[in-house]
C-alpha positions as CSV (number, residue, x, y, z in Angstrom):
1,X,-14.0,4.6,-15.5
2,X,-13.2,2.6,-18.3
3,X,-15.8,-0.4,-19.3
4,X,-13.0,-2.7,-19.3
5,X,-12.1,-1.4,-15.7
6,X,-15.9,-1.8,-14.5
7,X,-16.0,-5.3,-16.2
8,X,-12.9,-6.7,-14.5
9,X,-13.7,-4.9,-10.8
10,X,-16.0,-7.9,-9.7
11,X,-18.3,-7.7,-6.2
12,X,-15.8,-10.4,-5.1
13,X,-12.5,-8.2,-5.3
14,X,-14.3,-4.6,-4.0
15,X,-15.5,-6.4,-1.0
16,X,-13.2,-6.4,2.0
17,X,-13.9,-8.3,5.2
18,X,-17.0,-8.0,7.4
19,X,-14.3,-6.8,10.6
20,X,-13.2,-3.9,8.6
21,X,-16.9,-2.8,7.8
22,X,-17.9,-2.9,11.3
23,X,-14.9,-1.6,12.5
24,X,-15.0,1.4,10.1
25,X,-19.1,1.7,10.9
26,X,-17.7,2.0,14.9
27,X,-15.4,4.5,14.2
28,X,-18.4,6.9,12.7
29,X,-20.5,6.4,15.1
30,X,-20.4,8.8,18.5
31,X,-21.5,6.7,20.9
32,X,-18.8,3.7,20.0
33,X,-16.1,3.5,22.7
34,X,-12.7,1.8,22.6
35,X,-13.6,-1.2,24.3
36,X,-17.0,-2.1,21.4
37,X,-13.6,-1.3,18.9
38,X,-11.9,-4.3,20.9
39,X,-15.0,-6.7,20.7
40,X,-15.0,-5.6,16.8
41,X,-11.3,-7.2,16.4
42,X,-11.4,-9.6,18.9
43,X,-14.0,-11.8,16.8
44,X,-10.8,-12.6,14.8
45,X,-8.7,-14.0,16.9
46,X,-6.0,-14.3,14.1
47,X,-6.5,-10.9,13.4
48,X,-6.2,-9.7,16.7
49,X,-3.0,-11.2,17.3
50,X,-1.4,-10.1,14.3
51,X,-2.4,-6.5,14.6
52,X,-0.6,-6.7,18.4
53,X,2.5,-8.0,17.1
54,X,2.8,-5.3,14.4
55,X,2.0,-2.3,17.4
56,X,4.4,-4.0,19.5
57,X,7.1,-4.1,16.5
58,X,9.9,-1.4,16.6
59,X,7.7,-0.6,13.2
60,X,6.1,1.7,16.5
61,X,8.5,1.4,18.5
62,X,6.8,1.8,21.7
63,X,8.2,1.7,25.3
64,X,5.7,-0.3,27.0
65,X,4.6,-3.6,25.9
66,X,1.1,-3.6,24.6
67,X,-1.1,-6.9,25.5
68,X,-4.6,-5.9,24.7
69,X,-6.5,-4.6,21.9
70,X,-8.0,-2.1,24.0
71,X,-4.9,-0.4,25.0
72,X,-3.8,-0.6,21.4
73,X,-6.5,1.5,20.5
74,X,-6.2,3.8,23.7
75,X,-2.5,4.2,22.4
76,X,-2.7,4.6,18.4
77,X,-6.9,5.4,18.2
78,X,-9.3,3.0,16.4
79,X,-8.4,5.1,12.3
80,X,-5.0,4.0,12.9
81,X,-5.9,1.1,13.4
82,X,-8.8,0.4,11.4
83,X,-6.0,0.9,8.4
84,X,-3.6,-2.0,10.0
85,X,-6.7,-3.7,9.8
86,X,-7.2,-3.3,6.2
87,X,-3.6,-3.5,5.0
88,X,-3.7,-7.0,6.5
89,X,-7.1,-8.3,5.1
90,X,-5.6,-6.9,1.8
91,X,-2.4,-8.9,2.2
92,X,-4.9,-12.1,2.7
93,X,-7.4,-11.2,0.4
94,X,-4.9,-12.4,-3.7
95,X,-4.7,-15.8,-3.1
96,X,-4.0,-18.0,-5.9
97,X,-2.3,-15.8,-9.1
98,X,0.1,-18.2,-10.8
99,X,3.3,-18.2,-9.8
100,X,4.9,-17.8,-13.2
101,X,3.4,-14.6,-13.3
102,X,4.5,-12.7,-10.2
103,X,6.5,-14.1,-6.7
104,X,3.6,-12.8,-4.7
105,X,5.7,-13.0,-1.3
106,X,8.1,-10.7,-3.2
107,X,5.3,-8.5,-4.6
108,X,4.2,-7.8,-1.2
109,X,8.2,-7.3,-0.1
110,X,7.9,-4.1,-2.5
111,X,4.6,-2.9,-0.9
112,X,5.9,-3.3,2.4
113,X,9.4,-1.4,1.8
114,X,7.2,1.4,-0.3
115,X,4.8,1.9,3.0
116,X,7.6,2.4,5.3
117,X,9.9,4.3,2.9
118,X,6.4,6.6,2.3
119,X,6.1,6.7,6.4
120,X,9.4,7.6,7.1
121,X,9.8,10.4,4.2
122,X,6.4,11.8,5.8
123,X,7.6,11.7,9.2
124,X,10.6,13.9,7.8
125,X,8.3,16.3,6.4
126,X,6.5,16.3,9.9
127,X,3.0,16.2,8.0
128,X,1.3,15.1,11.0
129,X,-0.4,11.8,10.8
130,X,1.9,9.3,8.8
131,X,0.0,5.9,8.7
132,X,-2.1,6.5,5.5
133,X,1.4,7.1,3.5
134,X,2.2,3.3,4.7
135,X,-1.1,2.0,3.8
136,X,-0.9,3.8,0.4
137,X,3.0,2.6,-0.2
138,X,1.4,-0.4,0.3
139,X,-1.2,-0.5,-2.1
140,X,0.2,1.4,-4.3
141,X,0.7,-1.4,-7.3
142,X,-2.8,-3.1,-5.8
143,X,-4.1,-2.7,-9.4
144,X,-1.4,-5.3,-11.1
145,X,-2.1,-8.0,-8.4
146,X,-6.5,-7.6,-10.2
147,X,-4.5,-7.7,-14.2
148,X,-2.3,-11.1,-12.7
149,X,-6.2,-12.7,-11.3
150,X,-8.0,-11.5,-14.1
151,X,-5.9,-10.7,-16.7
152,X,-3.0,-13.4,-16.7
153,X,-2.3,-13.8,-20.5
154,X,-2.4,-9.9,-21.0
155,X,-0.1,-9.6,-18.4
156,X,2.4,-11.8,-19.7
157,X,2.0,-10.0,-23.0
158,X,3.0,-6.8,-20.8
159,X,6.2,-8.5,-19.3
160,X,7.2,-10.0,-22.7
161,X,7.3,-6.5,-23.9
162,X,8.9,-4.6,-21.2
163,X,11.7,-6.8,-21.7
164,X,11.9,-6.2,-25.8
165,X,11.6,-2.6,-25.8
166,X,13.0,-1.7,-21.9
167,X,9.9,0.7,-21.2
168,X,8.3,1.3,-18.1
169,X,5.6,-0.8,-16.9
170,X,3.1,1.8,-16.6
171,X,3.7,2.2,-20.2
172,X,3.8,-0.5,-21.7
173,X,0.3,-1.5,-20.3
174,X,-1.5,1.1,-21.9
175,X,-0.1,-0.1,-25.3
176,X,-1.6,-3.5,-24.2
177,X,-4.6,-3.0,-22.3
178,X,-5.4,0.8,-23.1
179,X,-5.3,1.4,-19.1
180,X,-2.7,0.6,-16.7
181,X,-2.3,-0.4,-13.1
182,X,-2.6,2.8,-11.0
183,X,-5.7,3.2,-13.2
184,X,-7.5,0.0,-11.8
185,X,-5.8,0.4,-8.7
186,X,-7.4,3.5,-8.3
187,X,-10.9,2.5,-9.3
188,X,-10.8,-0.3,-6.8
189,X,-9.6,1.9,-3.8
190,X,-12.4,4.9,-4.9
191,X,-14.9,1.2,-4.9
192,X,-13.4,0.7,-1.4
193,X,-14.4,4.1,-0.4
194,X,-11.0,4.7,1.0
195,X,-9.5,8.6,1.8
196,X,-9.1,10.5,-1.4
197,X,-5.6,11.4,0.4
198,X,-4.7,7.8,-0.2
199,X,-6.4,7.0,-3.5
200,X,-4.7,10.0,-5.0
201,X,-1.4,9.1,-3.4
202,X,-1.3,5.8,-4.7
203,X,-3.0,6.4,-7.8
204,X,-0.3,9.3,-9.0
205,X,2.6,7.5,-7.8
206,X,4.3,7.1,-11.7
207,X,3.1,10.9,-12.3
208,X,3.1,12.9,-9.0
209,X,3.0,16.1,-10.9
210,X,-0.6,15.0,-12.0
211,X,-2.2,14.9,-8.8
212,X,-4.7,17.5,-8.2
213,X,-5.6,17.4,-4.4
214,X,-2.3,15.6,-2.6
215,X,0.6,16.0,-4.8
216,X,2.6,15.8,-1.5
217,X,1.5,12.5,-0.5
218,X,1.7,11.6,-4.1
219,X,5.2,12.6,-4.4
220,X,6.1,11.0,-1.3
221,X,4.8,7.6,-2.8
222,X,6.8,8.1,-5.8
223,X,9.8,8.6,-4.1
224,X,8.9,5.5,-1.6
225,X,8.5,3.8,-4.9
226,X,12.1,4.2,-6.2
227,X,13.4,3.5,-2.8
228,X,11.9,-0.2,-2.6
229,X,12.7,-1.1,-5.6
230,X,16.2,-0.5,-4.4
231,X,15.9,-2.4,-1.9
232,X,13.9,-5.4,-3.9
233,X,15.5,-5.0,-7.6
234,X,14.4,-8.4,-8.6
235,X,10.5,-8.3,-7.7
236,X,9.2,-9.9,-11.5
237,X,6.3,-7.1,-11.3
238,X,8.3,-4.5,-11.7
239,X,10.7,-5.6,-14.5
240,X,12.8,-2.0,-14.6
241,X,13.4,0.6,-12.1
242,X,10.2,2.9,-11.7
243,X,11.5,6.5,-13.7
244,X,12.4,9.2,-11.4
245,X,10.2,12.7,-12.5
246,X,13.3,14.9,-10.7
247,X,10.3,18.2,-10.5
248,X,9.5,16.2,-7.4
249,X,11.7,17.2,-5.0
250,X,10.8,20.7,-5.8
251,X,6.7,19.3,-5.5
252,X,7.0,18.0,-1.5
253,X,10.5,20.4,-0.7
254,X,12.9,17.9,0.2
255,X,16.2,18.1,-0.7
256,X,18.1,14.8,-2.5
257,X,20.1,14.7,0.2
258,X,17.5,12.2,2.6
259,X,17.2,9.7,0.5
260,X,20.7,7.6,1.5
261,X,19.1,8.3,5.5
262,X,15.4,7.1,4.9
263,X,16.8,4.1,3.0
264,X,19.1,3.2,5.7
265,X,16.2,3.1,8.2
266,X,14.6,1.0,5.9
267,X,17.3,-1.6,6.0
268,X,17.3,-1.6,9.2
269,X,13.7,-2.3,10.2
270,X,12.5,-4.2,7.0
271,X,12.4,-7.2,7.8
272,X,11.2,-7.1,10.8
273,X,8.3,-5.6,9.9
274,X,7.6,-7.9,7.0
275,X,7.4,-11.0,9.1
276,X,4.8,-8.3,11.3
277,X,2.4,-8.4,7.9
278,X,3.4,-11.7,5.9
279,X,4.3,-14.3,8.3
């Protein structure tokens, strides 16, 4: 890692909150049952709320209603949703990045359309357990929101040049900083000590072809990325369209052809389930 990386990567923004430690401490330990899960969340009342309206969202789509934390873990098991836990903390956890500098309501607009685009595209592929492709669609520009907090002037030297010379982001940021935002994005998820299936998902999600152990999931997330800018084309943090690397659709074997499908579902259910996370 990169001493600018380690400098910037403060105890403050690689600590998460104390529900998701326990609740990730539960889910190792044997002897934990679904209902000391539910005593976990149900310290947060806020929380607990939240994370009902989002399993009770057509985002599941689930026949019967579900009223309790328990039988939302009964239902959807304590991983899943130990990671709804998370991606909401997350959500909470950038407060106060100037406004002139990124929309963050619109930043997190992206995430959310990048998680469910990455969701669907996996439930296409039928590669089993989709929820850490939405929790990595989400966090998969987690690293620009730390260069906005800690970084602001440097950032707006990035923007200023994006818009002179038209490059990507991702590129223009190592001419800047000499690392970019999947870079500390991906330091801070490794500090997190999330799955390497998601760190590598979201950290190869400009260069798919890169990643060593998921280049699937990675691919997916590329693809997820393209797809909500689409749907967001004037979210300030990403100035130009994210390049497409077309040896992608070869990497994950999907054919062009789903993209117009997985983008209408995401139309569909978007906003919806971004008044699930953000309101």
């Amino acid at each position: 890692m990169p001493a600018k990386i380690d400098d910037i990567l403060d105890e403050d923004i690689t600590s998460l909150p104390a529900v998701y430690y326990k609740l990730r401490e539960a889910f190792l330990d044997p002897e934990c049952s679904y209902k000391d899960c539910a005593k976990i969340i149900s310290l947060e009342p806020g929380l607990a709320a939240r994370l009902l309206r989002i399993v009770n969202s057509s985002f599941y789509g689930f026949s019967e209603k579900i009223e309790t934390i328990y039988h939302a873990l009964s239902i959807i098991g304590v991983d899943h949703l130990n990671n709804l836990v998370l991606a909401t903390a997350v959500i909470n956890k950038f407060k106060g990045i100037p406004e002139e500098l990124v929309d963050m309501k619109s930043f997190w607009r992206h995430g959310v359309a990048c998680g469910m685009a990455a969701r669907e595209i996996g439930e296409r592929k039928k590669t089993g357990n989709t929820e850490p492709l939405y929790l990595a669609g989400l966090l998969h520009d987690i690293g620009s929101l730390i260069i906005y907090n800690k970084l602001p002037n440097k950032a707006k030297d990035v923007f200023t040049l994006c818009e002179q010379t038209e490059e990507p982001l991702f590129q223009v940021e190592y001419k800047v900083m000499g690392f970019n935002h999947t870079d500390i994005g991906s330091a801070l998820l490794k500090a997190w000590k999330l799955p390497m299936r998601l760190v590598e998902a979201a950290s190869f999600h400009h260069h798919p072809l890169q990643a060593k152990e998921f280049p699937i999931e990675a691919g997916m997330v590329h693809l997820a990325d393209i797809i909500a800018y689409e749907l967001n084309p004037n979210c300030k943090a990403e100035p130009l369209p994210p390049p497409l690397e077309e040896e992608v659709w070869k990497q994950i074997d999907m054919p062009p052809a789903v993209l117009p499908s997985v983008q209408d579902y995401i139309e569909i259910a978007f906003e919806e389930t971004v008044s699930m996370f953000l309101d």
